[in-house]
mmCIF file of the C-alpha atoms, coordinates in Angstrom:
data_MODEL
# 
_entry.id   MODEL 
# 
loop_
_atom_site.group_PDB 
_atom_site.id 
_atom_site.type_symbol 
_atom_site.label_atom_id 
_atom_site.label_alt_id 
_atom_site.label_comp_id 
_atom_site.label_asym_id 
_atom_site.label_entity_id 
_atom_site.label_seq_id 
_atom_site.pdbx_PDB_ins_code 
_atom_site.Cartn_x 
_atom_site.Cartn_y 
_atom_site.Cartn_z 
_atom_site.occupancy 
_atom_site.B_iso_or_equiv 
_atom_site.pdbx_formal_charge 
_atom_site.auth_seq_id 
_atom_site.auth_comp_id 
_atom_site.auth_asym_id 
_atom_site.auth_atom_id 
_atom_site.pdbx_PDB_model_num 
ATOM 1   C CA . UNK A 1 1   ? -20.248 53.796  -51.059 1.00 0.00 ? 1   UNK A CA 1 
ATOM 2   C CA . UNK A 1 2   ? -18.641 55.317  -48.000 1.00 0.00 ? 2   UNK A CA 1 
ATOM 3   C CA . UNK A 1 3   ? -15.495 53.079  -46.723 1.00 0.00 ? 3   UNK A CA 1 
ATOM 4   C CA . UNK A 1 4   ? -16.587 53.297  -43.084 1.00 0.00 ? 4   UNK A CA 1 
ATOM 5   C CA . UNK A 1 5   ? -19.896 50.864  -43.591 1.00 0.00 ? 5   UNK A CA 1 
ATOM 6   C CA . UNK A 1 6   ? -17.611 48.362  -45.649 1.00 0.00 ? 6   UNK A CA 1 
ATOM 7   C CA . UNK A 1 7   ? -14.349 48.269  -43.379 1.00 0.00 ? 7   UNK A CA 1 
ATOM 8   C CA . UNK A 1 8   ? -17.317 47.179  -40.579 1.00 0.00 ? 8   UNK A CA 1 
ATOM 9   C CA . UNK A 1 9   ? -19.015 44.545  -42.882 1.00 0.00 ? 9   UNK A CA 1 
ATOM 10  C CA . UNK A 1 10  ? -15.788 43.263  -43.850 1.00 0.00 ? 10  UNK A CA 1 
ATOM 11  C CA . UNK A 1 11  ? -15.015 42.871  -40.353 1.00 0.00 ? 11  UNK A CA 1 
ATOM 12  C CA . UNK A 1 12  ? -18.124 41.611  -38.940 1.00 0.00 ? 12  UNK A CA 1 
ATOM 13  C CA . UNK A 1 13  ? -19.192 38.908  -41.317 1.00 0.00 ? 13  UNK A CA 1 
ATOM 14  C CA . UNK A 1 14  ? -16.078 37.014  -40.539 1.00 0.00 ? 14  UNK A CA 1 
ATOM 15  C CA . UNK A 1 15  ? -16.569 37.703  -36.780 1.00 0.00 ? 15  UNK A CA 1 
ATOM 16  C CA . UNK A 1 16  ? -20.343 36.363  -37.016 1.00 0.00 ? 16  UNK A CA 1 
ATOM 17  C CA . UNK A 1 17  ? -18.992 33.232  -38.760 1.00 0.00 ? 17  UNK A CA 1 
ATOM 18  C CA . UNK A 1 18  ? -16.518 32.265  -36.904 1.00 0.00 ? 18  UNK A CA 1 
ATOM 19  C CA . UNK A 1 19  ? -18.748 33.078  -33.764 1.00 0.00 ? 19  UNK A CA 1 
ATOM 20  C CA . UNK A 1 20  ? -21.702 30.879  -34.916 1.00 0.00 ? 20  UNK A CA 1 
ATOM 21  C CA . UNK A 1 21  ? -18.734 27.939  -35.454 1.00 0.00 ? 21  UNK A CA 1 
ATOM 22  C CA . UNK A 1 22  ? -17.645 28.411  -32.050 1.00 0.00 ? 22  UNK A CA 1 
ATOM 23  C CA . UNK A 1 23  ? -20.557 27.529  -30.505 1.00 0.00 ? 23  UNK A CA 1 
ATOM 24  C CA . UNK A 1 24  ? -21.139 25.664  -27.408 1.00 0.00 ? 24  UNK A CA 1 
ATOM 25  C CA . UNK A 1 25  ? -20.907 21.795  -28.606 1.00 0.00 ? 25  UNK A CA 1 
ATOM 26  C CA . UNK A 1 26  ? -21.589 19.195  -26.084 1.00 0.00 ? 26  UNK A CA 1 
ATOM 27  C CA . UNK A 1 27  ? -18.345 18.214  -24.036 1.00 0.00 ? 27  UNK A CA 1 
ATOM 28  C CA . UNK A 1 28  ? -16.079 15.375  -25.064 1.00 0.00 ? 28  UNK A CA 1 
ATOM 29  C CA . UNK A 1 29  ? -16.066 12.785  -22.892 1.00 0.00 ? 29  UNK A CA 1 
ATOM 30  C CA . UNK A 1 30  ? -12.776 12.233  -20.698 1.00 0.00 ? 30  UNK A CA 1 
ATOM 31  C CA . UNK A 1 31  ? -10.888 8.651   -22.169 1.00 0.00 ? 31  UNK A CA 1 
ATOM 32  C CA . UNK A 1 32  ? -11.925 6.103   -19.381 1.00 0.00 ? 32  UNK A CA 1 
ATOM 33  C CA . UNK A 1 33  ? -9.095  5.248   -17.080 1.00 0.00 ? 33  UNK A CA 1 
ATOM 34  C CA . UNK A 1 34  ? -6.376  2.595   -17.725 1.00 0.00 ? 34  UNK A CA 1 
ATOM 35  C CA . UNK A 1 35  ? -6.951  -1.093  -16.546 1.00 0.00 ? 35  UNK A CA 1 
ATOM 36  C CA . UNK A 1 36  ? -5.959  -1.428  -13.088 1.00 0.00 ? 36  UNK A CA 1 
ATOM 37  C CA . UNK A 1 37  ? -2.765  -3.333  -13.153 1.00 0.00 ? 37  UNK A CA 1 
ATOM 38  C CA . UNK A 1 38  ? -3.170  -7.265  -13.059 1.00 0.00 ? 38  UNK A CA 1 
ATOM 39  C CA . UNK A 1 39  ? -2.456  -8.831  -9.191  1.00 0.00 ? 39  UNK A CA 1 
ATOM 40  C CA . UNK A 1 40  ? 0.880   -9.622  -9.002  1.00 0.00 ? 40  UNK A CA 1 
ATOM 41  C CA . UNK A 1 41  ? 1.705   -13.341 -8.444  1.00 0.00 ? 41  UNK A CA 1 
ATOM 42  C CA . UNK A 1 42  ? 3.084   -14.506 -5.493  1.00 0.00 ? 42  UNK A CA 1 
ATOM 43  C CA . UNK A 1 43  ? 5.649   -17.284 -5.290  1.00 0.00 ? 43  UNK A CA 1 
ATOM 44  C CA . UNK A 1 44  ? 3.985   -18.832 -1.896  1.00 0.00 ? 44  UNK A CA 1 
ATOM 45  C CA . UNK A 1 45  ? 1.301   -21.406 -3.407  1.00 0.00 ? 45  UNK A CA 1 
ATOM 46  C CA . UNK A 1 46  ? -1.299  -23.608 -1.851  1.00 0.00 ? 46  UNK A CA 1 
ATOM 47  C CA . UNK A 1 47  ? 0.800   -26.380 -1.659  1.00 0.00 ? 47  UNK A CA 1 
ATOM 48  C CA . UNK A 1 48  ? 3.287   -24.220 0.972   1.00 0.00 ? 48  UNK A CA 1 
ATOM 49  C CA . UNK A 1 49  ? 0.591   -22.973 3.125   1.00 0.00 ? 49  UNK A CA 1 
ATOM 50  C CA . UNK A 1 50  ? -0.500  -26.798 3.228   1.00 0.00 ? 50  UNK A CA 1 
ATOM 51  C CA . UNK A 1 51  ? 2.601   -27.632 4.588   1.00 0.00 ? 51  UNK A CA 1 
ATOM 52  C CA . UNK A 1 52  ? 3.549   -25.197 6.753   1.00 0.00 ? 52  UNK A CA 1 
ATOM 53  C CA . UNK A 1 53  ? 0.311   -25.571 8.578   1.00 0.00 ? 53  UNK A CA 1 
ATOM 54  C CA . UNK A 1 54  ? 0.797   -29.224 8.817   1.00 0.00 ? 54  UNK A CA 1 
ATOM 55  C CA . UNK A 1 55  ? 3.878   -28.669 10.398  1.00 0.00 ? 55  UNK A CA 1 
ATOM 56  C CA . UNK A 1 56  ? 2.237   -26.068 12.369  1.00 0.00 ? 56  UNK A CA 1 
ATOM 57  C CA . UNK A 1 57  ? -0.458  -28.582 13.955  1.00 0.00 ? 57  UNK A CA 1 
ATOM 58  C CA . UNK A 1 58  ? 1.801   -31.652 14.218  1.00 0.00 ? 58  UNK A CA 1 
ATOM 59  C CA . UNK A 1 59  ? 4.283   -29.961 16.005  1.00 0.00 ? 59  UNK A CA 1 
ATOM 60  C CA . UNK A 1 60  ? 1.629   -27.998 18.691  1.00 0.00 ? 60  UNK A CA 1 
ATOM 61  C CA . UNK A 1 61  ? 0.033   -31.682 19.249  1.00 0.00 ? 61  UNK A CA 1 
ATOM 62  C CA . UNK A 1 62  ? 3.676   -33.020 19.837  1.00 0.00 ? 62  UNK A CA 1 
ATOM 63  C CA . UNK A 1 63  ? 4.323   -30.569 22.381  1.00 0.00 ? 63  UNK A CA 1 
ATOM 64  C CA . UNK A 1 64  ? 3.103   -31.408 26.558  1.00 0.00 ? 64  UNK A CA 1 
ATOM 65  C CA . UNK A 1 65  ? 1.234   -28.088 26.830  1.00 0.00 ? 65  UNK A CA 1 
ATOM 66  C CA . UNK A 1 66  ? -1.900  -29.308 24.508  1.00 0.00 ? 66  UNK A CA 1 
ATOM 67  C CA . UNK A 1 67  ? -2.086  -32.956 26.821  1.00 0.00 ? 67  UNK A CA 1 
ATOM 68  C CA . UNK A 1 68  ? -2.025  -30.904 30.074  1.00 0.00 ? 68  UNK A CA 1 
ATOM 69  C CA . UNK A 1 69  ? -4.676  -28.536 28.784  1.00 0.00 ? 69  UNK A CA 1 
ATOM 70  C CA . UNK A 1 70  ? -7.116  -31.404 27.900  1.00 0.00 ? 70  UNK A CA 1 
ATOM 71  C CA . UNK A 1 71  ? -5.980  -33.079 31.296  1.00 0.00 ? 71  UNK A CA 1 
ATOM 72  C CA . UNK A 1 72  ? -6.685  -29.918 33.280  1.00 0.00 ? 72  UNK A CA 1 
ATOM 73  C CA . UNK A 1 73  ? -10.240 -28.822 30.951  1.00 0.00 ? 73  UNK A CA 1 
ATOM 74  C CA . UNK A 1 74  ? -11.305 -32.242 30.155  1.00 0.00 ? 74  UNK A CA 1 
ATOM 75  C CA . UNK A 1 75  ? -12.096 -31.242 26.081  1.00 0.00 ? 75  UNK A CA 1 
ATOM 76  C CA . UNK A 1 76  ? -9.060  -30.267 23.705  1.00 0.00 ? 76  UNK A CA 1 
ATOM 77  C CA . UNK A 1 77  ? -7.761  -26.793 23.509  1.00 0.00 ? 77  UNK A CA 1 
ATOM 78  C CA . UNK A 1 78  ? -10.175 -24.316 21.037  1.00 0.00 ? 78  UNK A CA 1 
ATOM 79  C CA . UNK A 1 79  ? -7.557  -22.468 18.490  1.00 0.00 ? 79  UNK A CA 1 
ATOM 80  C CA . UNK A 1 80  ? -8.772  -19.486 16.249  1.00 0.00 ? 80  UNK A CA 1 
ATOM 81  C CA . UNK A 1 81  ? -6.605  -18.164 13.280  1.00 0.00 ? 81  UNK A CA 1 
ATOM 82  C CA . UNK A 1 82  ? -6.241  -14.435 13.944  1.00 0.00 ? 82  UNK A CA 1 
ATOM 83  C CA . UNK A 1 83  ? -3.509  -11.951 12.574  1.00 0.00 ? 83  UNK A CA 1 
ATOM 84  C CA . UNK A 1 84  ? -0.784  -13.256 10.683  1.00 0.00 ? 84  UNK A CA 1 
ATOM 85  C CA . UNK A 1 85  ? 1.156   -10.151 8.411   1.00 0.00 ? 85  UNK A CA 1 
ATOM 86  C CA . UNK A 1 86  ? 3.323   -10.737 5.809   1.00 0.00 ? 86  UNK A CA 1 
ATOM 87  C CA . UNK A 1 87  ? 6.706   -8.651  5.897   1.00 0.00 ? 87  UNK A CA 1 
ATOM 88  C CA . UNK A 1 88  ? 8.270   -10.853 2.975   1.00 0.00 ? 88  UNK A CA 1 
ATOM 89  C CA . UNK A 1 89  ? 7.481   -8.468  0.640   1.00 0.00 ? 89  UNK A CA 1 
ATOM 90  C CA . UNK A 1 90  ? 6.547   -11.712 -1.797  1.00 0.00 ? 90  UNK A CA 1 
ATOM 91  C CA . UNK A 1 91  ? 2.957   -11.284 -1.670  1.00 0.00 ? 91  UNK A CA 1 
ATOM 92  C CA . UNK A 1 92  ? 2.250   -14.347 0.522   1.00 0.00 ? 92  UNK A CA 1 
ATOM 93  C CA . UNK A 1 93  ? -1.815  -14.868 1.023   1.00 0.00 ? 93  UNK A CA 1 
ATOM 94  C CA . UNK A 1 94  ? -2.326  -14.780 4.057   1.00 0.00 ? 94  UNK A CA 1 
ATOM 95  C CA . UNK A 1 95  ? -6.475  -15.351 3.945   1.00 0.00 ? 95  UNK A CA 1 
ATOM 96  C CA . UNK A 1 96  ? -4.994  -18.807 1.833   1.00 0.00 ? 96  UNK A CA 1 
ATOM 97  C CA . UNK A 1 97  ? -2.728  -19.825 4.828   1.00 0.00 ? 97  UNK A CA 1 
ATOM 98  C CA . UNK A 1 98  ? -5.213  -18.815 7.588   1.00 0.00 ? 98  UNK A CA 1 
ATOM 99  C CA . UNK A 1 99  ? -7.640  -20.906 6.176   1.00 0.00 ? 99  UNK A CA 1 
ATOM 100 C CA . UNK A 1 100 ? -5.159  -23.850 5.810   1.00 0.00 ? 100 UNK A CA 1 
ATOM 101 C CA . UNK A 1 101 ? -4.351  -23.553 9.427   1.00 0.00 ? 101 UNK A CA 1 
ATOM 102 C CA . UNK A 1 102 ? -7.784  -24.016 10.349  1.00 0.00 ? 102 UNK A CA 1 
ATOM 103 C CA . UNK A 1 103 ? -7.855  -26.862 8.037   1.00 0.00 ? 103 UNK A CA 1 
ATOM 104 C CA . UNK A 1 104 ? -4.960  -28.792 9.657   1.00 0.00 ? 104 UNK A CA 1 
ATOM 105 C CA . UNK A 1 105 ? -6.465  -28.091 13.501  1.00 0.00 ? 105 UNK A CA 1 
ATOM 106 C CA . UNK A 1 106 ? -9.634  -29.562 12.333  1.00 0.00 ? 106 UNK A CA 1 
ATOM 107 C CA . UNK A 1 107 ? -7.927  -32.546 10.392  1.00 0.00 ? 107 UNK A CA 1 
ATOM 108 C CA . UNK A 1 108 ? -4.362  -33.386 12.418  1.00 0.00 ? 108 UNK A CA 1 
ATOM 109 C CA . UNK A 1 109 ? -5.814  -31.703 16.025  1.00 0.00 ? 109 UNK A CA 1 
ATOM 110 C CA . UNK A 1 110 ? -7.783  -35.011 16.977  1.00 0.00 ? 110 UNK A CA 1 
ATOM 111 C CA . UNK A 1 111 ? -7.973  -35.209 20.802  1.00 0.00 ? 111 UNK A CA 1 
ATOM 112 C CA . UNK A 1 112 ? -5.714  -31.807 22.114  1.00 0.00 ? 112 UNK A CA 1 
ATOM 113 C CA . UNK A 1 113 ? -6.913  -29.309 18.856  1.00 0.00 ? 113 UNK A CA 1 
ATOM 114 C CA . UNK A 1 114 ? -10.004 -28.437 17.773  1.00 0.00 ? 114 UNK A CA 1 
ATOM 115 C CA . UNK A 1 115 ? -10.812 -25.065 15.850  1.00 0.00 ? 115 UNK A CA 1 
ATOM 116 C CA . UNK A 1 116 ? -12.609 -22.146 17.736  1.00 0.00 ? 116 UNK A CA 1 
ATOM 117 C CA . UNK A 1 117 ? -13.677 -18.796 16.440  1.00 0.00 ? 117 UNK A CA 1 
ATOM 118 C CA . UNK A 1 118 ? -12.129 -15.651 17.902  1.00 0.00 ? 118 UNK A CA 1 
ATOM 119 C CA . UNK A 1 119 ? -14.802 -15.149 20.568  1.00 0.00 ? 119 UNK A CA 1 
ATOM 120 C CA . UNK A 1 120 ? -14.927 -18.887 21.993  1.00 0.00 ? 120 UNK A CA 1 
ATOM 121 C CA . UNK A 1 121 ? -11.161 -19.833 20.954  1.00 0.00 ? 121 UNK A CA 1 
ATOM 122 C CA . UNK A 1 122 ? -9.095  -20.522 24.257  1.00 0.00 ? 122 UNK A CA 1 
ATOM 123 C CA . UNK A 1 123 ? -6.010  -19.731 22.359  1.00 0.00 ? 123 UNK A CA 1 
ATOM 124 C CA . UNK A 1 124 ? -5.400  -17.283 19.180  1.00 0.00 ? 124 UNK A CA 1 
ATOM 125 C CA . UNK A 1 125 ? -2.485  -17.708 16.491  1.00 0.00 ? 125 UNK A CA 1 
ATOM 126 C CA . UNK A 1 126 ? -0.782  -14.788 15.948  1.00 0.00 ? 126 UNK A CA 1 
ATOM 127 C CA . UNK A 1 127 ? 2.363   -14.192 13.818  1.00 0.00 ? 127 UNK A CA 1 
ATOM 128 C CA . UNK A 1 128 ? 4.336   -12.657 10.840  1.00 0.00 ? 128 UNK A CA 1 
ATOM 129 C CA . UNK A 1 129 ? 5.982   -13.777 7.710   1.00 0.00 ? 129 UNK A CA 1 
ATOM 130 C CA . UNK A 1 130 ? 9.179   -12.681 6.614   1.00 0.00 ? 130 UNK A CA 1 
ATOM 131 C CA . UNK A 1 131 ? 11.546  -13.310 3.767   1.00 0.00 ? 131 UNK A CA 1 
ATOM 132 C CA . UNK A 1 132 ? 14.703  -12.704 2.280   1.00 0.00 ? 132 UNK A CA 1 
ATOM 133 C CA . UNK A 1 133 ? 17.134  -13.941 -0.456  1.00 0.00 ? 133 UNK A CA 1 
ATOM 134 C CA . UNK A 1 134 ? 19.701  -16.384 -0.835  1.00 0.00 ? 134 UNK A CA 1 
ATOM 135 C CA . UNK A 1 135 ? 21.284  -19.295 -1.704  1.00 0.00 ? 135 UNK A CA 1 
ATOM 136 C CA . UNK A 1 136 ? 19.976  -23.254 -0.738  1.00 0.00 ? 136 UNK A CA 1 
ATOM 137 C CA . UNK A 1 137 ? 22.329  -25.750 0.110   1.00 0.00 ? 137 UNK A CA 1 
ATOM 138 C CA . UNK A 1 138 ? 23.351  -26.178 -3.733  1.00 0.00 ? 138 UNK A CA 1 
ATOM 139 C CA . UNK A 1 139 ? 24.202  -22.986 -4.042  1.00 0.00 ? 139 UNK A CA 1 
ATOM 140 C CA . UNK A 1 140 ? 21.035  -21.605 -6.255  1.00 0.00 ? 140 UNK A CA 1 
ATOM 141 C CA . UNK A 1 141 ? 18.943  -18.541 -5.374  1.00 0.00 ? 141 UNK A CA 1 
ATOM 142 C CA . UNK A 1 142 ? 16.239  -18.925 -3.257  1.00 0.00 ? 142 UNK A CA 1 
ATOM 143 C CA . UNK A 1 143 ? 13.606  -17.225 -1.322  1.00 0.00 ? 143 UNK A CA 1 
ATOM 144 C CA . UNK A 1 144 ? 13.682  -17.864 2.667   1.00 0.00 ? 144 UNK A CA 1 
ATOM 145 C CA . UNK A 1 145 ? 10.355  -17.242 3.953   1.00 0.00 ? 145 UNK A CA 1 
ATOM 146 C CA . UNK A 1 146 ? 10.482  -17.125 7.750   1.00 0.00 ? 146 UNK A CA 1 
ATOM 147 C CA . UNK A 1 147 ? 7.679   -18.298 9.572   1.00 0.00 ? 147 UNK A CA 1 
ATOM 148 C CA . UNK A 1 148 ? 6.892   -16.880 13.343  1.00 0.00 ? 148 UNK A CA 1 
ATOM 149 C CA . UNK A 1 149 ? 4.079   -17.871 15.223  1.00 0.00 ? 149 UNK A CA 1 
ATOM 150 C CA . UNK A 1 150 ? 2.564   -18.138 18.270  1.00 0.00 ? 150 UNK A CA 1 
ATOM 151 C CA . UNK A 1 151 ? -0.874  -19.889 20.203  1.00 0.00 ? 151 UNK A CA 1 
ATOM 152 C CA . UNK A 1 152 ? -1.029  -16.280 22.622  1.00 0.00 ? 152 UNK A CA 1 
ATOM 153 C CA . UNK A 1 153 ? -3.409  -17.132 25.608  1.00 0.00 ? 153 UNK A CA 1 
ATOM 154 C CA . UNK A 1 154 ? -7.494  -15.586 24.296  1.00 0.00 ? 154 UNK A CA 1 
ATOM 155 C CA . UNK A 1 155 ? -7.455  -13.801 27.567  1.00 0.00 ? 155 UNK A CA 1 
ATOM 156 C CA . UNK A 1 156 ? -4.424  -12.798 28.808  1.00 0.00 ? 156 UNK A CA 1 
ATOM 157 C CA . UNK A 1 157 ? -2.995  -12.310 25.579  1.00 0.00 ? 157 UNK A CA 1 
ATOM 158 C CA . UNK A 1 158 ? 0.518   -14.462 27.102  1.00 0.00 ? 158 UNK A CA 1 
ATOM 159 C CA . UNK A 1 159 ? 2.354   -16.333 24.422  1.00 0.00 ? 159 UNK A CA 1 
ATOM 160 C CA . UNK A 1 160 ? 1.607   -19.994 25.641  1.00 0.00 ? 160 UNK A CA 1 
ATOM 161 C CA . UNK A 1 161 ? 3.896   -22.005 22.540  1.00 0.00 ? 161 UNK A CA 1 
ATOM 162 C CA . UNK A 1 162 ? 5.874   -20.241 20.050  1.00 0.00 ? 162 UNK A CA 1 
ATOM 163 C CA . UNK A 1 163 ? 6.173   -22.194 16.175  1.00 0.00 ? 163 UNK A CA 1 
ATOM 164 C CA . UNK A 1 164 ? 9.221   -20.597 14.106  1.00 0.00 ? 164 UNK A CA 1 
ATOM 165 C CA . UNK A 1 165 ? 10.132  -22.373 10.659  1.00 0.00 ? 165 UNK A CA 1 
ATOM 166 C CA . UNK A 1 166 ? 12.369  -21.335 7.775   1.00 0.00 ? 166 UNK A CA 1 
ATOM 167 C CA . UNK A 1 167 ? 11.392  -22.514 4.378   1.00 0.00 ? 167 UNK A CA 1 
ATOM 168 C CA . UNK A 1 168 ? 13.522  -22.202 0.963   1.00 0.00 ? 168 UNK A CA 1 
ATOM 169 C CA . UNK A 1 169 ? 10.898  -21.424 -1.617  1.00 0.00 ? 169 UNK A CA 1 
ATOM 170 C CA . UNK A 1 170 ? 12.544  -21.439 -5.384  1.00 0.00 ? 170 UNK A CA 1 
ATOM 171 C CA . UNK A 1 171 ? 11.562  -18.086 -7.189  1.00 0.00 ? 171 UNK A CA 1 
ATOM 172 C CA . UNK A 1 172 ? 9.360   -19.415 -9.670  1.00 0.00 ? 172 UNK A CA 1 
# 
């Protein structure tokens, strides 16, 4: 036997084997992705957006400008919800307190108040929420939120009656 023939066989049978176990296999599919994260939970609940827009409507109906605009129109004043950001920081919903807004015109509004959408509304609330920390009056830590809004004029886009309130929210 001449060595040259058996240095190749001894070569290429390993080569062909390992070549026939290398072949193309069908691809692994990728892991699927994580979870997304779950929604974080915001200390501002339905009960504070409740409130605030109570306070909200009581104290617009309180004020002269909503008599003299049903004195000078003859109907009540048509308010639509538009933006209100949240700078807190805490998550606030702002859909949650938009919609309780529009609640409280169409409950507390009676004769200077009624709800309008953005197209019809004679007047538009616009506004931000902000927070920061601190201590209440006991000396525990709370969360401030700061409420600023303001009924801004449909057409002109003037600031007719401007609603600030602070309220101490407990971190829960």
């Amino acid at each position: 036997m001449r060595p040259a023939p058996l240095a190749l066989s001894l070569l290429l049978v390993p080569a062909f084997a390992l070549a026939t176990g290398c072949a193309p296999r069908e691809p692994i599919a990728p892991p699927p992705p994580p979870p997304p994260p779950a929604a974080p939970v915001s200390i501002w609940g339905d009960g504070d957006s409740q409130g605030v827009a109570k306070q909200l409507v009581e104290a617009a109906t309180r004020d002269p400008w909503t008599s003299q605009f049903r004195d000078r129109n003859g109907r009540s004043a048509k308010i639509a919800v538009a933006t209100i950001e949240d700078r807190s920081g805490k998550m606030v919903p702002v859909d949650d307190f938009s919609a309780a807004i529009t609640s409280a015109i169409a409950e507390l509004g009676g004769d200077k108040l009624t709800t309008g959408e953005s197209g019809s509304a004679d007047y538009l609330v616009r506004g931000i929420i902000a927070g920061s920390t601190g201590s209440d009056a006991n000396g525990s830590p709370a969360t401030f939120f700061a409420i600023d809004l303001s009924f801004v004029d449909a057409t002109s886009g003037d600031s007719q009656w401007h609603f600030a309130v602070e309220r101490p929210i407990a971190d829960r």
